[in-house]
C-alpha positions in Angstrom: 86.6 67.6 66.1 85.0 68.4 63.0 81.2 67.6 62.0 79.8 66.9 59.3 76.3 67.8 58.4 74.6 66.2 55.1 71.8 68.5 53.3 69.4 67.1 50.8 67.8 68.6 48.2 65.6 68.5 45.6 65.3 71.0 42.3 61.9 71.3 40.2 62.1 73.5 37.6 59.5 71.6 35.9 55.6 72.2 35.9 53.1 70.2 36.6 51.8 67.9 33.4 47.9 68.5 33.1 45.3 66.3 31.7 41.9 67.0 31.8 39.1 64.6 32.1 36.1 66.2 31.9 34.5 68.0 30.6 35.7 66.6 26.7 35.6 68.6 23.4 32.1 67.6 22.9 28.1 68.6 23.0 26.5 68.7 26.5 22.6 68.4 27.3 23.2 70.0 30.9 24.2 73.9 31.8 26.0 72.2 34.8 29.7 71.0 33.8 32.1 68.7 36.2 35.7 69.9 35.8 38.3 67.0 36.7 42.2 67.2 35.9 44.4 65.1 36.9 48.6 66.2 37.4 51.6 63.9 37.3 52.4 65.6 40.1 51.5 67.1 43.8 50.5 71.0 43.6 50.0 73.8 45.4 47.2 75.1 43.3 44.6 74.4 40.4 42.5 76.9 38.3 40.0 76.7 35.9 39.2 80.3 34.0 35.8 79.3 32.2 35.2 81.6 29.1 38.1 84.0 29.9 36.4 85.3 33.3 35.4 83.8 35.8 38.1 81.4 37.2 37.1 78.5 39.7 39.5 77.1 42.2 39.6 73.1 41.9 39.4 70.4 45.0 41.8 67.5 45.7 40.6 65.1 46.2 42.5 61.5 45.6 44.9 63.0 43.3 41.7 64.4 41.3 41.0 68.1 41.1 37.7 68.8 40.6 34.9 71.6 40.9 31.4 72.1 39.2 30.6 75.0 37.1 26.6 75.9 36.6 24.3 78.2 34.8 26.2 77.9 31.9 24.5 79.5 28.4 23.7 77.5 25.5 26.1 77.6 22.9 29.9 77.4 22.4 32.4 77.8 25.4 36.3 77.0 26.6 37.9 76.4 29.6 41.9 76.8 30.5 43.2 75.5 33.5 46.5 76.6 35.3 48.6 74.5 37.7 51.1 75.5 40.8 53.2 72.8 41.6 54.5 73.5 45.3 57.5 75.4 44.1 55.7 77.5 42.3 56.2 76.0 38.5 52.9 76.8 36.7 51.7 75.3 33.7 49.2 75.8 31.3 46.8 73.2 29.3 45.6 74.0 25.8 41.9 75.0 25.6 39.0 72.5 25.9 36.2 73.6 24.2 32.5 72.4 24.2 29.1 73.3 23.5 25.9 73.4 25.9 22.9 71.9 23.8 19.7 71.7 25.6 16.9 73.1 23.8 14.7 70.6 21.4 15.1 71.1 18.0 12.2 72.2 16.1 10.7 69.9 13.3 8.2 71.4 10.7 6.1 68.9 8.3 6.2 70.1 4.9 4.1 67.5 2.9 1.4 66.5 4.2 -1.0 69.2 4.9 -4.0 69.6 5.9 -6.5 68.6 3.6 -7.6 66.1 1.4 -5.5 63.5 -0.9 -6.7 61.1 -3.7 -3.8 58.7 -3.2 -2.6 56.6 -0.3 0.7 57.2 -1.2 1.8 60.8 0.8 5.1 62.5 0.7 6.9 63.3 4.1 8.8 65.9 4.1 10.1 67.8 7.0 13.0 69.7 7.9 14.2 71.4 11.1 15.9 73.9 12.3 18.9 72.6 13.5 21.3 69.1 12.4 19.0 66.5 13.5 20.6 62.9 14.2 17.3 60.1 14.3 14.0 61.1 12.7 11.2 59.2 13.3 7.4 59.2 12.6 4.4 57.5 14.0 1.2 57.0 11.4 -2.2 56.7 13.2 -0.7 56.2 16.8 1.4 53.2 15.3 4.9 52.1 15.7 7.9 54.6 15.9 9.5 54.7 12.2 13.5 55.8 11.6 13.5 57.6 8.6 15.5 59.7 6.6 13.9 62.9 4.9 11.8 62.8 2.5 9.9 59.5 1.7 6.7 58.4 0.9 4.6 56.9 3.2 1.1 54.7 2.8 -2.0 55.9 5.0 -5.3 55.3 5.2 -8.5 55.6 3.9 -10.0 58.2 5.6 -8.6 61.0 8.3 -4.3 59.9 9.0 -2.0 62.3 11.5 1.4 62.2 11.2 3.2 62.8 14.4 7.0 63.2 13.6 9.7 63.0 16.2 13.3 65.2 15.8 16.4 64.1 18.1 19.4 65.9 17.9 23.0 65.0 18.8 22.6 65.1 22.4 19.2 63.6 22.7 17.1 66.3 23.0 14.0 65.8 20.7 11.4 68.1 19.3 8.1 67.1 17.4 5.6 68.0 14.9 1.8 66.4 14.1 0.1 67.0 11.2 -3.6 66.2 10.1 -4.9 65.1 6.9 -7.3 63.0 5.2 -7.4 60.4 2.2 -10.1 60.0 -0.6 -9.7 57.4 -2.8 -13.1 56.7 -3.2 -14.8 58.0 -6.8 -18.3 60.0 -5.9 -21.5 58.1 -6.9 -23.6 59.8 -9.5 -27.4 59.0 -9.6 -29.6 60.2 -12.9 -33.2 61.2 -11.3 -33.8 62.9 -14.9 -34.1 62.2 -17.6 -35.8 58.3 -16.5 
């Protein structure tokens, strides 16, 4: 009597499909990054090489592979991630690329200085020393002003400081105070001689 024994089988010659979540072609405040990809389907093994050398080994967990890279340097940086599927088909996503931003930017106050005006009507001008996304100023301790380089502003009679606030794209913000002082008033001139 003859037996007949049915095999089944399955090919993959097709790698894994990666997409990554995180972290996004974008500017970060943090030197601490979350890595999180996602595959279409189960693997063997996930990689990340950060900056073309030092390469991380990712975590399943749920379907999401994940790890957290830290001390990153400011400035620009990429990450390329490799996937195993279990029969070995490997597959490699494009670059992500993204920036660490965490230091203030630094705001200098052109006009006014510090010393003495006739007018009440001052120039404000600053710049700064990287793109800055909101400027705002505060005259005397008063309200928070949006404004965008350079205007003229109205103080007082008398001694004004200017406190001006820089934020960048990721929210970091930097600021600058300035002194000054207004004299509108014309000096009073008394004759004693001749009577």
């Amino acid at each position: 009597m003859n037996s007949t024994v049915n095999v089944s089988f399955t090919v993959d010659t097709t790698a894994p499909r990666v997409t990554i979540n995180s972290p996004l072609n974008t500017t970060y405040a943090n030197t601490s990054i979350a890595i999180n990809v996602t595959l279409n389907e189960d693997s063997g093994n996930v990689t990340a090489l950060v900056d073309g050398a030092t390469n991380y080994s990712l975590t399943n967990s749920s379907g999401d592979w994940h790890a957290l890279v830290t001390g990153l340097a400011q400035g620009a940086h990429n990450i390329l991630i490799q996937a195993n599927d279990s029969v070995g088909n490997m597959n490699r996503s494009v670059n992500i690329n993204f920036t660490i931003d965490t230091l203030a930017p630094i705001p200098s106050i052109w006009s006014p200085d510090n010393i003495s005006y006739s007018s009440t009507n001052i120039s404000l001008n600053v710049t700064a020393n990287e793109p800055v996304s909101v400027w705002r100023y505060s005259l005397n301790g008063g309200t928070n002003t949006s404004f965008t380089p350079n205007i003229t502003i109205l103080a007082a009679e008398g001694a004004n400081n200017i406190r001006v606030a820089a934020n960048d794209s990721v929210n970091n913000t930097g600021y600058a105070q300035i002194f000054f002082t207004v004299d509108t008033t014309a000096p009073r001139v008394t004759i004693n001689s001749p009577a």
